[in-house]
N, C-alpha and C positions, 0 to 999 in steps of 0.2 A: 496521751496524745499530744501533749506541748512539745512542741520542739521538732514536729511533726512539718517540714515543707509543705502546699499545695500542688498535688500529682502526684505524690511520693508513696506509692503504698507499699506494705509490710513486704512485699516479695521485689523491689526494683531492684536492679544489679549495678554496679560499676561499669563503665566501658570496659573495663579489662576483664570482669564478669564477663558481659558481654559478647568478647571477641574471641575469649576463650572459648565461650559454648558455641559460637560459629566456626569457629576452626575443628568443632568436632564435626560438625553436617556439613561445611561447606570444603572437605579440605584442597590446599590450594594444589592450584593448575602445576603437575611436573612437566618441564620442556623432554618433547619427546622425541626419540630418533631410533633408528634400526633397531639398536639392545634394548629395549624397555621389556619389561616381565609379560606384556601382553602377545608379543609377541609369540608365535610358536614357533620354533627351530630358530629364531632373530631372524626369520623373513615373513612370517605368514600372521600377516594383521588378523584380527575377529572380523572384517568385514571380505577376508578372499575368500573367493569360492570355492578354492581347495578344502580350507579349511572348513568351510559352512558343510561342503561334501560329509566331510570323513566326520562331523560332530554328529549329523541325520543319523551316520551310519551306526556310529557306537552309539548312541542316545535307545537305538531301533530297540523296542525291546527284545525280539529273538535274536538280537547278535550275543547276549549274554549269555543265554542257552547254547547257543551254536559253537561257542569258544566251551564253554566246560567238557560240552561231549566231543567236541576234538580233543581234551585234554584227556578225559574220562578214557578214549577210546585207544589213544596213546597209552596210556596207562597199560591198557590190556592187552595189546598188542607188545610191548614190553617186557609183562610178564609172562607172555608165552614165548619168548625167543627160548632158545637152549641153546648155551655155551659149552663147550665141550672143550676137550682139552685141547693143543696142537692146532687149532685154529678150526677141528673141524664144525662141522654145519648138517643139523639135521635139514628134512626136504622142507618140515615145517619153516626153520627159520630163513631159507631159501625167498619163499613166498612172502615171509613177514618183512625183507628186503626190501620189497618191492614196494611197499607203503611209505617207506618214508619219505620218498619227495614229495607226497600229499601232507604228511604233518609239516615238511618244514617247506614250504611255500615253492616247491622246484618242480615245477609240474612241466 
């Protein structure tokens, strides 16, 4: 223990110790403007209420459900069309026509 300063214990650090392990918790302030990564689309900060809107929405838990079995039901709608040769069209796939502006949002 000679050689030892008074307040010096086994674990003190360098200032450069020091500034290093605070530049990991504190890291510094970026100057910000429209483009920064927080942004969504480079206009919609985390505190617009569009955006607060549409995070409630997907966050919701049945939105997750509600998107597979529209995909699910896509799916099955799909594989019952019937392609035929010459462009024609059974009555079924007639009917099956009529669903898609519900899968792709053109209601």
């Amino acid at each position: 223990m000679a050689g030892r300063k008074k307040g010096q214990g086994p674990y003190k650090m360098t200032l450069a110790q020091q500034a290093r392990t605070m530049s990991y918790y504190k890291p510094a302030i970026k100057s910000e403007n429209c483009f920064t990564a927080d942004n969504a689309l480079f206009i919609l900060s985390p505190e617009n209420c569009i955006r607060k809107i549409a995070k409630k929405i997907t966050d919701w838990p049945p939105f997750e459900w509600l998107i597979l079995a529209t995909i699910l039901a896509n799916c099955v709608v799909l594989a019952l069309e019937d392609h035929l040769p010459n462009d024609d069209k059974a009555a079924r796939t007639y009917f099956l026509e009529k669903t898609e502006p519900y899968f792709l949002g053109n209601l």
